[in-house]
N, C-alpha and C positions, 0 to 999 in steps of 0.2 A: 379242625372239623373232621368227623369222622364218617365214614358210609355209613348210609342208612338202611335198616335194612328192607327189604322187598316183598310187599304185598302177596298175597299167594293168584298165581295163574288160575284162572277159571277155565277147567278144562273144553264145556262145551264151544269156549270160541278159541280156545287152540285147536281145536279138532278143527272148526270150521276153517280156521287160519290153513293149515296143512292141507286141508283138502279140495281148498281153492290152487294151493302150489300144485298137488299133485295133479288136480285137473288141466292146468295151464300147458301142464308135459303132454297132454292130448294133442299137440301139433303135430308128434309123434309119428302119430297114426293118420295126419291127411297128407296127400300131397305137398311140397314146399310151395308156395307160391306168391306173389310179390301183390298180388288183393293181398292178401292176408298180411304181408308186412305195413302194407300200408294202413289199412282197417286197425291194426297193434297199436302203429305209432300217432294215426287221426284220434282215437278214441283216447289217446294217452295223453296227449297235448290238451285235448277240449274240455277233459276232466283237470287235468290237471291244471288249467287256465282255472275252471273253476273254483278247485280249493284254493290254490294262488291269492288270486283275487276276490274272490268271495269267501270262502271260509275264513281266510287270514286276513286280507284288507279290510275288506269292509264288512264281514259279523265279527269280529275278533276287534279289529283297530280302529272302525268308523271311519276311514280314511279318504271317503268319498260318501255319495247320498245318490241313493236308487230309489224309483218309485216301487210302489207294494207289489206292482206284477214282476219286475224285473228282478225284482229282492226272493219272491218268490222261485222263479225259474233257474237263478244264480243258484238258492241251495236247493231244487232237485236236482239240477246236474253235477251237485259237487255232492250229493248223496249216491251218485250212482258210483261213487269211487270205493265204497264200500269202508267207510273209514268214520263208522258211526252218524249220528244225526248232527244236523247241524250249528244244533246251539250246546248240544255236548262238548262239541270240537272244539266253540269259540270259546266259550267257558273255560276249558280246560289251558286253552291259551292263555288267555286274558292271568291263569292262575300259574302259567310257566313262565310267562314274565314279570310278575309278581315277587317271586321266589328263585328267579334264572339260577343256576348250579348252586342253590344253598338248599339245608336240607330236607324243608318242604315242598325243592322244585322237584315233581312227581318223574318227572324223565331225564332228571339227569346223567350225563357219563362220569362225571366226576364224582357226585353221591353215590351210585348203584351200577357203577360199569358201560360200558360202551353195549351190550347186546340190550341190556333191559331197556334204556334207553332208546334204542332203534324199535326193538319189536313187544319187547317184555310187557312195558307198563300198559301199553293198549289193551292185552289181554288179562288184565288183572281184576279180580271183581270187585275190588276198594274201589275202583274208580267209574265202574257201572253204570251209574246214578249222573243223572246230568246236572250240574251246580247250579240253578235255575236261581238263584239269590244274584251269581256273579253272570247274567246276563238278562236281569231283567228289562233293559231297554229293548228286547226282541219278543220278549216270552209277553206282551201287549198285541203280539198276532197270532190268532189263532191257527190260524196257517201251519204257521211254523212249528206250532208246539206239536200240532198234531203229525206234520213232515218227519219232527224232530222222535215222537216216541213209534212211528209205525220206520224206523231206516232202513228196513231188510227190501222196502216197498220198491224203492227208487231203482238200485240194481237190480231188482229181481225183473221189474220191467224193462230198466234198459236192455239185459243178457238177452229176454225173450224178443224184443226188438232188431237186435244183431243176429240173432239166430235166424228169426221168421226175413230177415231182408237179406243174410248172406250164408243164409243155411247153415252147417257145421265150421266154414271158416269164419264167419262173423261170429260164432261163440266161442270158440276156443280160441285164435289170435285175439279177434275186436273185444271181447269182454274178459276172458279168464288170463291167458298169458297179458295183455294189458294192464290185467285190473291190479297182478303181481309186481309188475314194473314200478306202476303209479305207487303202489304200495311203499315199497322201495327208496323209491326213488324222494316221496313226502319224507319219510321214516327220516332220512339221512341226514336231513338235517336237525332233525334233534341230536343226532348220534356223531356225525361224521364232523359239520362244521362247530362242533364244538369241543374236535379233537384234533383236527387237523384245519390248515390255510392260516392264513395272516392274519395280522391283527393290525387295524390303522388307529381306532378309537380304543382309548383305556376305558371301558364297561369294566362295572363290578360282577362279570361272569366271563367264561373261556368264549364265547362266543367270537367265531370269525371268517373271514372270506372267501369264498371258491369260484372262479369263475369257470372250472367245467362244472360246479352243480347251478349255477348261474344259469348255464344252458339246461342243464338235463330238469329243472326244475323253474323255468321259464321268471327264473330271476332272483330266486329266492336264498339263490348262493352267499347272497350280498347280505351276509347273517350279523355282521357285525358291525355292519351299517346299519342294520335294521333295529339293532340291541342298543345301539347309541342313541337312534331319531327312532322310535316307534310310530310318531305320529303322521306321515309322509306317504300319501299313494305310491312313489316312487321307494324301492330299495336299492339301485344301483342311481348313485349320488352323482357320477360324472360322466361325461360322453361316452366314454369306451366300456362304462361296467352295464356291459348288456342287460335289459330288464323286458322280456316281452312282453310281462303280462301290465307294465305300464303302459306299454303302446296300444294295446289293446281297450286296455281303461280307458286312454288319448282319446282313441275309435268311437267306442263308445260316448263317449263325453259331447264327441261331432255329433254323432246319429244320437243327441237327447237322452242318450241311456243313464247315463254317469254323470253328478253335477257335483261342484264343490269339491274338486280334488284339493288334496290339503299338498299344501307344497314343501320341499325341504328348503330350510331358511340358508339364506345365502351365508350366514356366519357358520352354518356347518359347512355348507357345500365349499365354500374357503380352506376352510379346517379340512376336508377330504381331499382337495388340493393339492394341499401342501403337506400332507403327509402319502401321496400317491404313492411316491415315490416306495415309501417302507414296503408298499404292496409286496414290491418286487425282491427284497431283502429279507435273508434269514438272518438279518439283523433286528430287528423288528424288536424285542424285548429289550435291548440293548439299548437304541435310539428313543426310547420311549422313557428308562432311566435317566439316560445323560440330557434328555428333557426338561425332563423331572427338576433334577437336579440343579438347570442351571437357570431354572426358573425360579426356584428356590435360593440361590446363592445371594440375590438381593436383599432377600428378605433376613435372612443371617446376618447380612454386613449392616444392615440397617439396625438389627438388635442388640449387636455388640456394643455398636455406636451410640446407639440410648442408653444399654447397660451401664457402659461408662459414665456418662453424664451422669446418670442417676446415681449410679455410685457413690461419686463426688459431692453428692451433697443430699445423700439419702439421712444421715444420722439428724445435717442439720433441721434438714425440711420435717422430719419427722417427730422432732421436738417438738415444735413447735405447729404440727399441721393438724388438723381435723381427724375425725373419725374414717374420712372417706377415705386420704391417704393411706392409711394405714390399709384400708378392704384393698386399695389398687395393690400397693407392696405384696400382700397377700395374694392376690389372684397371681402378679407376677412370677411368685415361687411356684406357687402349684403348677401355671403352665411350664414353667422351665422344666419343673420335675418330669413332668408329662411326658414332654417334647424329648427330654434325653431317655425315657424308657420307650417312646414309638422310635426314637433314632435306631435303640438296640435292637428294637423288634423288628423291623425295616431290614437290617443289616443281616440280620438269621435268617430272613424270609426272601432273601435276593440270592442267599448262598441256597438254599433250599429249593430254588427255582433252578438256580444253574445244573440241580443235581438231577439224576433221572432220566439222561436222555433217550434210554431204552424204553420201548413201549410196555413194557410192563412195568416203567415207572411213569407214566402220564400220569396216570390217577393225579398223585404226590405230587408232581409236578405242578398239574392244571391246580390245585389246590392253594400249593403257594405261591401262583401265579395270583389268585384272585386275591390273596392275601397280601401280596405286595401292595395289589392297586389300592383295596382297601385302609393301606396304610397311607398309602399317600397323599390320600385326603385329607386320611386322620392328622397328620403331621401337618399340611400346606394351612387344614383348620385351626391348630394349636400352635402354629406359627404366628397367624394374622391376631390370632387373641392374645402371645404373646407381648406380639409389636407394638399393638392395642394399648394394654397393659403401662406397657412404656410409654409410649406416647402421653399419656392421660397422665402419666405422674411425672413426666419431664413437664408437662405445659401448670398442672395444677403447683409443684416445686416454682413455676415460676421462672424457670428457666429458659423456658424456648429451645430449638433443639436446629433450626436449621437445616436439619436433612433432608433430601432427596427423597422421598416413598416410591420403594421400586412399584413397575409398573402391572 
């Protein structure tokens, strides 16, 4: 896979991009004072609770059910972040997990770099246009569409709101230096946890976990949990991977707000269990091969051991056997052939992964990272079909075969 290359910047909203930063250095020029730190970090949370949980849970994942006022107020307040309208946002979601780091994911760091990714593709004018095809279970309220094309509306009232209630420090900490933060602070997880943190779940993308953006982003750290199980009000799968803006969903759920939280199925939350541990290991790629591997090693000893049989009495049986035998014999070789060119390819793409450790080899890295995992399905699939394969012309031979079928 190669980089793609990147849509051109639409100047008008880098300007405006820039000159909400420069506005935010307005704190500058007031007094220090701890209203203003707090107004920063209340306004930062409450919005940020809202994309959390609203832009990304529930218009983005479904992952709960609000009634129409409540769905309503969710995206004006997650509009007041400044980070477009809100069926643009979920759209464009719905279209990054879609495509997650391959080359039609629009923000990826592995296709197009770590900056485009955090900041770049938001300001690009390819992607302007709100995908109103890939959200139309929302674009059915007129609310919303209309929320959705006026989005300058939402902040422009919130800033004058913070202003008119806390004068010049509720605009410059409560809305501009805030609105920056939140900015941020959303952004990184396109960009950051899918460069750097753990990896518990093999997803077919670099996607992974961070429990300080866990905090700074009221649980959304939990990225490779989230890449695994999309479906789950919850993104922090075990007691300790902190998730507020589940608690707050909880909250809500009490007080009538929130109904039908979908839940994470106990065979995953098992599965996150028992690999907790890797959380804490820069073994993590390692452990996940010798996994691999020796979950596969069954299925090997089991093929050998049909090979043989079938060996032994493939000329006779074939003499003498149907058309059908002969299709199974057939499939058998193709899969072997298969199988021994995903082994090759497996084996250049694990050496490929180990190479790079410098940050200006991520890219390459993350790339044959996904390509490992990718293969390993390819190969665990081309395995069972070979097994298959066997199986069906050891029992059709007539033979019986006895074996164990690893688990």
């Amino acid at each position: 896979m190669n980089a793609t290359p990147r849509p051109r910047i639409r100047f008008a909203a880098a300007f405006g991009f820039g000159l909400v930063h420069a506005a935010a250095l307005g704190i500058l020029a007031l007094d220090f004072s701890w209203e203003g730190v707090a107004l920063c970090l209340g306004s930062y949370y409450l919005r940020m609770f809202a994309i959390t949980a609203g832009f990304h849970r529930y218009f983005a994942h479904r992952t709960y059910r609000m009634n129409r006022f409540w769905q309503f107020v969710m995206a004006f307040v997650g509009q007041t972040a400044a980070q477009k309208g809100v069926l643009w946002w979920a759209a464009h979601h719905r279209h990054h997990h879609r495509f997650s780091d391959q080359p039609e994911d629009i923000h990826s760091p592995v296709q197009k770099g770590f900056w485009w990714s955090h900041m770049g593709w938001i300001l690009a004018d390819e992607y302007e246009e709100t995908q109103l095809e890939a959200i139309r279970d929302f674009t059915k309220f007129p609310e919303l569409v209309w929320l959705d094309r006026n989005q300058f509306l939402a902040p422009m009232l919130y800033g004058l709101g913070l202003w008119l209630a806390f004068s010049w420090t509720g605009l410059f900490w409560g809305f501009f230096l805030s609105t920056v933060l939140l900015w941020h602070g959303t952004f990184a997880i396109n960009s950051v946890t899918h460069v750097f943190g753990k990896r518990v779940f093999e997803t077919r993308d670099t996607s992974r976990n961070s429990f300080i953006l866990a905090l700074v982003t009221m649980g959304e750290g939990w990225h490779n949990n989230h890449h695994h199980f999309q479906a789950s009000a919850a993104q922090g799968f075990l007691w300790w991977q902190v998730d507020p803006s589940l608690y707050l969903i909880r909250l809500g759920r009490l007080l009538g707000i929130a109904k039908d939280l979908r839940p994470v199925p106990e065979k995953v939350v098992g599965l996150a269990r028992e690999r907790a541990v890797w959380h804490f290991s820069s073994r993590t790629f390692e452990r996940a091969r010798e996994a691999f591997d020796a979950a596969q090693a069954g299925w090997d000893a089991r093929a050998e051991q049909l090979s043989a049989r079938w060996v032994e009495r493939r000329e006779t049986a074939l003499a003498s056997a149907s058309h059908r035998l002969s299709e199974l014999d057939a499939s058998r070789l193709r899969a072997a052939a298969q199988l021994e060119r995903l082994k090759a390819e497996y084996a250049a793409a694990l050496a490929a992964a180990a190479a790079g450790t410098r940050l200006r080899g991520q890219r390459a890295k993350a790339l044959a990272g996904i390509r490992v995992e990718e293969l390993r399905l390819e190969i665990e699939k081309t395995r069972r079909s070979l097994v298959d394969a066997l199986e069906r012309l050891v029992e059709a031979s007539g033979m019986g075969d006895g074996l164990p079928t690893p688990a």
